[in-house]
C-alpha positions in Angstrom: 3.9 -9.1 -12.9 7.0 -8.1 -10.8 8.3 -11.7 -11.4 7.3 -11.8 -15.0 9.4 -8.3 -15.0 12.5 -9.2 -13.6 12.7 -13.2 -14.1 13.1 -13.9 -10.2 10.7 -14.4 -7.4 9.0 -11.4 -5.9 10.0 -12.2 -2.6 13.8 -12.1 -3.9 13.4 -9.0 -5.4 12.1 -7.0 -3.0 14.3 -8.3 -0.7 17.4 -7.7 -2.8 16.1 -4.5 -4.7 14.1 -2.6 -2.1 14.9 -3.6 1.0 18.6 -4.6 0.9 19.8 -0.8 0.0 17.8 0.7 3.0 19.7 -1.6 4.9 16.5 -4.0 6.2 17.7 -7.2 6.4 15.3 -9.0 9.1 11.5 -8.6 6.8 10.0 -11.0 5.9 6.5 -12.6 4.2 4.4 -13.7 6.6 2.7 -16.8 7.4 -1.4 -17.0 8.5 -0.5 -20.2 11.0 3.2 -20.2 11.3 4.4 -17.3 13.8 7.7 -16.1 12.3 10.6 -15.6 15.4 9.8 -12.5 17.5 6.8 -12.0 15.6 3.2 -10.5 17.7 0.6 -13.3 18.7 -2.7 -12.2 17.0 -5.6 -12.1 19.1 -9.4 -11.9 18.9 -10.6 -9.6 21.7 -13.8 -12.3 22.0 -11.8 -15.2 21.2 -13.6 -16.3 17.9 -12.8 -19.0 15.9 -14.3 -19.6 12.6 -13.9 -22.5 9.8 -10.4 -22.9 8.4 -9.5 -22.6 5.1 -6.9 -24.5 5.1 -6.7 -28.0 3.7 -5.3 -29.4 6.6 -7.9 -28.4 8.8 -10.4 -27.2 6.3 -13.6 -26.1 7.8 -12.6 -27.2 11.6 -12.9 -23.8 13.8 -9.7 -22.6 14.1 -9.3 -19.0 16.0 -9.7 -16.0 13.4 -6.4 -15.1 13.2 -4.3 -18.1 12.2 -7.0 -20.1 9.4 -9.6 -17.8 8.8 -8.2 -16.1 5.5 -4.9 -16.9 4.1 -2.1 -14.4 4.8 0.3 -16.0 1.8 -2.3 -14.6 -0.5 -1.9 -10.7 0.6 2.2 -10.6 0.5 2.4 -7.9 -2.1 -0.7 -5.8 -0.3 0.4 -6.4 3.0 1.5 -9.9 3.7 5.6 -8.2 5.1 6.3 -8.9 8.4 8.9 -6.6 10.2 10.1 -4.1 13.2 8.9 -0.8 13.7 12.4 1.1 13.4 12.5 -1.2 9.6 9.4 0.7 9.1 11.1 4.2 9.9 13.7 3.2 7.5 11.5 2.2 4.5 9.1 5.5 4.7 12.3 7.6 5.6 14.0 6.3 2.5 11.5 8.8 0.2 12.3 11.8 2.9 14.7 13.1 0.3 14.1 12.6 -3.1 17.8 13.6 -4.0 19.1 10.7 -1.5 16.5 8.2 -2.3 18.7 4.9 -2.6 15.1 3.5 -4.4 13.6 6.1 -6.9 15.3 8.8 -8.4 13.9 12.8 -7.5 11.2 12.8 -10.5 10.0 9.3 -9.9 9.0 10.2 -6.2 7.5 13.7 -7.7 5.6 11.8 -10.2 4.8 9.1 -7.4 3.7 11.9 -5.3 2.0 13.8 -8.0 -0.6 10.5 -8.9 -1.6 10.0 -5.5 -3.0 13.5 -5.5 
């Protein structure tokens, strides 16, 4: 929807749109079996695998956290990799609705005001 919207890709608009003007220049989509530079390694605490779903390696056990389930298909739920002090910024950035580089004062109170 958000590419139909604004006639780019999603990635590029968030980037440019929401992210860009809070200063966060370093998030990024993430990847389920390509680790991005200075991301976590994901572990199992019992060292599971199960089948990939990949095509690569489709079906072949594969630990749980890189084949398991596809990242790619989460990126607008959840799929943003990035630092803890680019977190700060992004929930910051609705602290003050009069500042708010994103939304202006009665979009956050109407943002506020649906979530109940």
């Amino acid at each position: 929807m958000i590419e139909k919207l604004t006639g780019i890709p999603y990635e590029t608009h968030v980037r440019k749109d929401l992210l860009a003007p809070l200063g966060i220049h370093d998030t990024q989509l993430g990847q389920t079996q390509l680790q991005a530079k200075d991301e976590v390694r994901y572990y199992d605490e019992k060292g599971k695998t199960g089948p990939s779903v990949f095509p690569a390696d489709l079906k072949r056990p594969v630990p749980t956290p890189y084949g398991v389930w596809s990242l790619e298909s989460l990126d607008a739920v959840g799929g943003w990799i990035s630092s803890a002090p680019n977190l700060v910024r992004f929930a910051s950035a609705f602290d003050h609705p009069e500042m708010s580089k994103l939304l202006d004062a009665n979009m956050l109170e109407e943002l506020v005001a649906a979530r109940g």
